[in-house]
C-alpha positions in Angstrom: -90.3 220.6 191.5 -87.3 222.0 193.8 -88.2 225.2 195.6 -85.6 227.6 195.8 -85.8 231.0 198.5 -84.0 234.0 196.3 -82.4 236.5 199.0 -83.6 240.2 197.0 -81.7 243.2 197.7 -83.7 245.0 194.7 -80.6 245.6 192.5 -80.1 243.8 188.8 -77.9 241.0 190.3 -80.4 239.0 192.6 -83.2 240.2 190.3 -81.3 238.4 187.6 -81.0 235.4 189.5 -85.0 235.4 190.5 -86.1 235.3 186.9 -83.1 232.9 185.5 -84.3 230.6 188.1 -87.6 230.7 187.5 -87.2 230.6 183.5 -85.4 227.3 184.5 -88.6 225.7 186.5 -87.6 226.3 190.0 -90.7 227.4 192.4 -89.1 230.8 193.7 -89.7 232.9 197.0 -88.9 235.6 196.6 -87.3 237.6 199.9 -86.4 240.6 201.2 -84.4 241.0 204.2 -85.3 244.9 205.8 -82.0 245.4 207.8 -82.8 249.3 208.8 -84.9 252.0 207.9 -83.2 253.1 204.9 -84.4 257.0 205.7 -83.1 256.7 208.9 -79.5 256.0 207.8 -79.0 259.0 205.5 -81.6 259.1 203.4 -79.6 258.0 200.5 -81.2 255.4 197.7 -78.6 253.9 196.3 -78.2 251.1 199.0 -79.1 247.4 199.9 -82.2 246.4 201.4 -83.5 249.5 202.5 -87.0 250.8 201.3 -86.7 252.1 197.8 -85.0 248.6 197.2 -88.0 246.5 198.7 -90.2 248.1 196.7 -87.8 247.2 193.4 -87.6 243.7 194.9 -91.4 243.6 195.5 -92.2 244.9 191.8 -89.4 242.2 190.2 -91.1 239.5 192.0 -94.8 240.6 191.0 -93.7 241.1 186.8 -92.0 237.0 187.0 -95.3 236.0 189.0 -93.3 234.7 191.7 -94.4 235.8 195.7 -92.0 237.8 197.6 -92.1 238.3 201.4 -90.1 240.8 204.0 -88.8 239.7 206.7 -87.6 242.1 209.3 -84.0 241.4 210.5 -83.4 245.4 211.7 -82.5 244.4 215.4 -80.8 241.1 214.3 -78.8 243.8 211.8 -77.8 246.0 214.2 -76.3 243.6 216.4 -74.4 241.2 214.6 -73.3 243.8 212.2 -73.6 247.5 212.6 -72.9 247.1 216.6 -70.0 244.8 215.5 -68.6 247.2 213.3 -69.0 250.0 215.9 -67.0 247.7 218.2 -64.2 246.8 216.2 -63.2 250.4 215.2 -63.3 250.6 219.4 -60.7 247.5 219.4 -58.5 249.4 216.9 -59.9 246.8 214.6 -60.8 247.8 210.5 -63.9 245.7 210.2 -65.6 244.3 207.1 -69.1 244.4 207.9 -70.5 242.7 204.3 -68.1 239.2 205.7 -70.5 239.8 208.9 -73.5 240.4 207.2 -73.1 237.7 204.9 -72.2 235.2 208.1 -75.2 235.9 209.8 -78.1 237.7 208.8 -77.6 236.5 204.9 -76.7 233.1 205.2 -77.8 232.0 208.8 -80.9 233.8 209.3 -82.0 233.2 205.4 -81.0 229.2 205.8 -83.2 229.0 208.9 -86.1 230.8 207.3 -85.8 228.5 204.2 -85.2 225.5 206.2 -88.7 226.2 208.3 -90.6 226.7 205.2 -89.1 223.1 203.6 -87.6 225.2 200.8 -84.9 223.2 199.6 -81.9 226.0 199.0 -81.1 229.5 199.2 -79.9 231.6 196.4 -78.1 234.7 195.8 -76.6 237.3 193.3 -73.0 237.1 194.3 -70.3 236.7 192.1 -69.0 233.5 192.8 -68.7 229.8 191.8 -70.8 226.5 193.1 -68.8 223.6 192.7 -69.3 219.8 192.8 -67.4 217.4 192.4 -67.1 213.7 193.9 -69.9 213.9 196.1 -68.3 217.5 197.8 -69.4 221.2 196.7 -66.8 223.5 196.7 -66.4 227.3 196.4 -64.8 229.5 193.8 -64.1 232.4 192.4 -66.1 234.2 189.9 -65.3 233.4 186.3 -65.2 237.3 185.7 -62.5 238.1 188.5 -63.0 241.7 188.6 -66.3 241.1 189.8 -65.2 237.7 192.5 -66.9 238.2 195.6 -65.7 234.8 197.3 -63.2 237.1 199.7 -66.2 238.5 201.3 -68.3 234.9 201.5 -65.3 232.8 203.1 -67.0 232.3 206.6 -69.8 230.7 204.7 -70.1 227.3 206.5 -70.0 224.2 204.7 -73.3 223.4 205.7 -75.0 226.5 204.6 -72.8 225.8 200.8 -74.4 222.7 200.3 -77.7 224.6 200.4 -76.9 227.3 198.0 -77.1 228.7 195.2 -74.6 231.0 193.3 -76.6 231.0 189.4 -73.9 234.8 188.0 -70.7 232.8 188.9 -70.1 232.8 185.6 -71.3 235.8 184.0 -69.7 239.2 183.4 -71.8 242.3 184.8 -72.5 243.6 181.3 -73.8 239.9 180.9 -76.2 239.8 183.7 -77.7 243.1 182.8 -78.5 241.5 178.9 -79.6 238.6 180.5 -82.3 240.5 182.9 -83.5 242.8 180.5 -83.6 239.4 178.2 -86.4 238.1 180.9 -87.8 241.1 181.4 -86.4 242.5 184.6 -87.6 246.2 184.6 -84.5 247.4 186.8 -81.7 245.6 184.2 -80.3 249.3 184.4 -80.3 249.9 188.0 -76.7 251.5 189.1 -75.0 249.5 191.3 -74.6 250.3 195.5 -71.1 251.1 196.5 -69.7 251.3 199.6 -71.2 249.9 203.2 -74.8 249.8 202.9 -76.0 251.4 206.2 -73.0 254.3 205.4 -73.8 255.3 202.0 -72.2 258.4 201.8 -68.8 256.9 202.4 -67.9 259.1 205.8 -67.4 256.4 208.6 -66.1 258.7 211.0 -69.1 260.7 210.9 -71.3 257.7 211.4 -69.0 256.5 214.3 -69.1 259.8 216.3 -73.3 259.8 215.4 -73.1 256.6 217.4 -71.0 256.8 220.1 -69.2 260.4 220.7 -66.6 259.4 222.7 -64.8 258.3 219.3 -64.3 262.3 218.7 -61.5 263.1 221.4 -58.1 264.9 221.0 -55.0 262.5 220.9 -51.1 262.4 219.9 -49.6 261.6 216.5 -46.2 260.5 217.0 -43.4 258.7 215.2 -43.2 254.9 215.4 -39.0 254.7 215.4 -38.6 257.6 217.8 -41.3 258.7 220.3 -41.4 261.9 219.2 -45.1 263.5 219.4 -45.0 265.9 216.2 -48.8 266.1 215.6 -52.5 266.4 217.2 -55.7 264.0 215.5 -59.2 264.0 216.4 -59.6 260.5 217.7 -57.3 257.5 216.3 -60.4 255.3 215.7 -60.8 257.6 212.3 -57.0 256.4 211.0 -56.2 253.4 209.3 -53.3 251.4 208.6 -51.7 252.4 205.6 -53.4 255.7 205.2 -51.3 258.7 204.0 -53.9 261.5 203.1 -55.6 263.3 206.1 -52.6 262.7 208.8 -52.5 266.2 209.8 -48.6 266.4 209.5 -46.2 267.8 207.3 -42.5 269.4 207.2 -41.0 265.9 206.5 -38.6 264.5 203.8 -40.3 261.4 203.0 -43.9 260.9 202.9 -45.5 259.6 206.3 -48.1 256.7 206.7 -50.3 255.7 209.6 -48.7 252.3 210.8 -50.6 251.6 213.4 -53.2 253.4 216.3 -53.0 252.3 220.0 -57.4 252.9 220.6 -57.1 252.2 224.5 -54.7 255.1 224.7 -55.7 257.3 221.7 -52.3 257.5 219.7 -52.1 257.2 216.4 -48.5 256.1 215.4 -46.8 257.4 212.2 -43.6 256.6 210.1 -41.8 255.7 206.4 -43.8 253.3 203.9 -41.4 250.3 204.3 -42.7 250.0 208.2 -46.1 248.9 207.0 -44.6 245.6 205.3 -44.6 242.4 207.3 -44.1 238.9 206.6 -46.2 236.9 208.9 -49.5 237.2 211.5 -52.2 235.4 213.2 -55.9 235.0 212.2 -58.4 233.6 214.6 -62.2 233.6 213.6 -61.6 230.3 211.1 -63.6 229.0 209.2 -62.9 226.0 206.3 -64.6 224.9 203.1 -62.0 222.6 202.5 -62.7 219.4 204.9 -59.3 217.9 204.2 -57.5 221.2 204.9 -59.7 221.8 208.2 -57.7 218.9 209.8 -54.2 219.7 208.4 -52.0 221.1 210.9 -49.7 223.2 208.2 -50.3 223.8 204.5 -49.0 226.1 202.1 -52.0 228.2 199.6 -52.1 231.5 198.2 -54.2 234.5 200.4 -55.7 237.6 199.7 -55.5 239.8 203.0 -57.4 243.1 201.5 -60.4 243.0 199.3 -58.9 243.8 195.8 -55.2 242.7 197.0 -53.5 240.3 194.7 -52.8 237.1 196.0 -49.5 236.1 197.6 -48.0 232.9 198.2 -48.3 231.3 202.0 -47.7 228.3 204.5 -50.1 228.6 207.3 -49.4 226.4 210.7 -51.7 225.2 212.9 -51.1 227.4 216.8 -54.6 226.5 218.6 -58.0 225.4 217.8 -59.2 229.2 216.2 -55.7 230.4 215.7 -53.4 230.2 213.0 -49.9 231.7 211.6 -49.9 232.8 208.2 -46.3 233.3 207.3 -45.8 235.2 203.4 -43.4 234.3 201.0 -43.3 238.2 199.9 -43.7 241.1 202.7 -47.1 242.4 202.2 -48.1 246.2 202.4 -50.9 247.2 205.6 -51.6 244.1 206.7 -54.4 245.2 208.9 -56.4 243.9 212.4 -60.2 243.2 211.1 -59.6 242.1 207.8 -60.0 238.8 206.2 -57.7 236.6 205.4 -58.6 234.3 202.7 -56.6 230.8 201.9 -57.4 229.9 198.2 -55.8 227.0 196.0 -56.3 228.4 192.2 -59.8 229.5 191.8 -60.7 227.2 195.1 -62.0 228.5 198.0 -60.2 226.7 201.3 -61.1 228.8 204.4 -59.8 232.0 206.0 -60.1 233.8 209.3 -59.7 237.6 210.3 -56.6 239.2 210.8 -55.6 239.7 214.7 
């Protein structure tokens, strides 16, 4: 009998996939990754993997007859993905800690754990599609696409695919609820957790100045095309590219954007929409799914460059070993520094990087 480890967040989804696998034969583990104190955060419930959830996870495992473990990962989590994120925002970067989380602590951490036990694979509740085909697995988008989460598992290594497990790729949400209440999953109802997980209530600038004050300190707002300073922020680590609400500014003809902020000096810079459109940028951070495209020097695909951004048509060249130029074929709205950029062919997962 093939063991499987099932990472448990104690929401529906990786509940769901705990008792589909185990309906199926599969010896499940159950496990529950404790990335923080959940109180300690904000105190909120409706997160992943902090306490209320273990105890959903724990109770899940215990109804199926399956065992379920914790693992603490609360130091591993606060440096590969909190103190990342807190970093980036100082790099004028907008990260995308769940692509971190998923990188490391998710899929590295979980693999190793699962590898040291002899469990043969690694499952989880996201949204996306286990392919293979001639001898290769591939990745691809959910069936349901407005529940795809492949954007956000693109620096999955190829190594760590062929060891998992992805059993809702091709289930609706409305689908995987039926089915867990269908195999008695208590929690089939459970809402699901928005936003980042250790920032709950939404309000990153309050976490960032909780963390590290010096983010909160007075700076210029001034106008891209002419220099002008015609406004006072807060600290330019709270704007980001492509936002319009909140500026501070007004008296203008046209509606003003942020276009881009300057972190080491504290300027956040300001002009019309049609300056936040571009054509072409580097990504560095690669990683590849696709073998065959790994080695190709230049290649044309389709990317997303924002979670929920519709795809647009690309060649990407080759400029160094863990840098690459991704040239559009339609100008692109807020292409911004810290977020993915995601090479697909069709449903097919290639590779991607983060935007520099």
């Amino acid at each position: 009998m093939k063991s499987v480890m099932v990472g448990m967040s104690g929401g529906v989804d990786s509940s769901t996939v705990a008792a589909i696998l185990h309906s199926e034969g599969w010896n499940v583990i159950g496990v529950t990754l404790q990335l923080y104190k959940q109180e300690q955060i904000i105190g909120k419930s409706k997160t992943c993997c902090g306490s209320k959830d273990i105890y959903d996870a724990k109770t899940v495992c215990s109804n199926l007859g399956i065992p379920h473990y914790v693992i603490n990962y609360e130091s591993t989590f606060k440096q590969d993905v909190i103190d990342d994120f807190i970093q980036s925002y100082k790099t004028g970067k907008t990260p995308i800690p769940c692509v971190k989380c998923n990188q490391t602590v998710k899929f590295r951490d979980m693999l190793k754990v699962a590898c040291d036990l002899g469990i043969d694979y690694i499952a989880t509740g996201h949204y996306v599609k286990r392919v293979d085909i001639d001898g290769q697995v591939q990745m691809h988008k959910a069936k349901y696409l407005p529940k795809d989460q492949s954007y956000f598992l693109f620096g999955t290594k190829y190594e760590q695919l062929e060891k998992t497990l992805f059993p809702l790729g091709d289930f609706t949400k409305d689908e995987t609820r039926k089915i867990a209440e269908s195999l008695g999953v208590k929690i089939s109802q459970k809402p699901e957790s928005q936003d980042i997980c250790f920032i709950p209530d939404g309000d990153y600038g309050k976490f960032l100045v909780k963390n590290d004050p010096s983010f909160e300190k007075d700076g210029d707002i001034v106008m891209l095309e002419t220099g002008e300073v015609v406004g006072k922020h807060n600290g330019a680590a709270f704007f980001t590219q492509g936002q319009r609400r909140g500026i501070g500014v007004g008296g203008f003809d046209a509606p003003l954007y942020v276009i881009k902020t300057d972190i080491a000096k504290n300027i956040v810079y300001i002009g019309k929409e049609e300056l936040l459109y571009s054509s072409e940028f580097e990504i560095s951070g690669l990683n590849f799914l696709s073998k065959e495209h790994a080695s190709m020097s230049e290649f044309e695909c389709s990317v997303i460059v924002r979670a929920l951004k519709p795809e647009v048509k690309a060649k990407v060249f080759r400029i160094l070993d863990d840098k690459m130029l991704v040239k559009l074929k339609t100008p692109t709205r807020a292409i911004t520094s810290g977020q993915a950029c995601v090479f697909y062919d069709e449903t097919r997962v290639l590779g991607g990087g983060f935007i520099i």
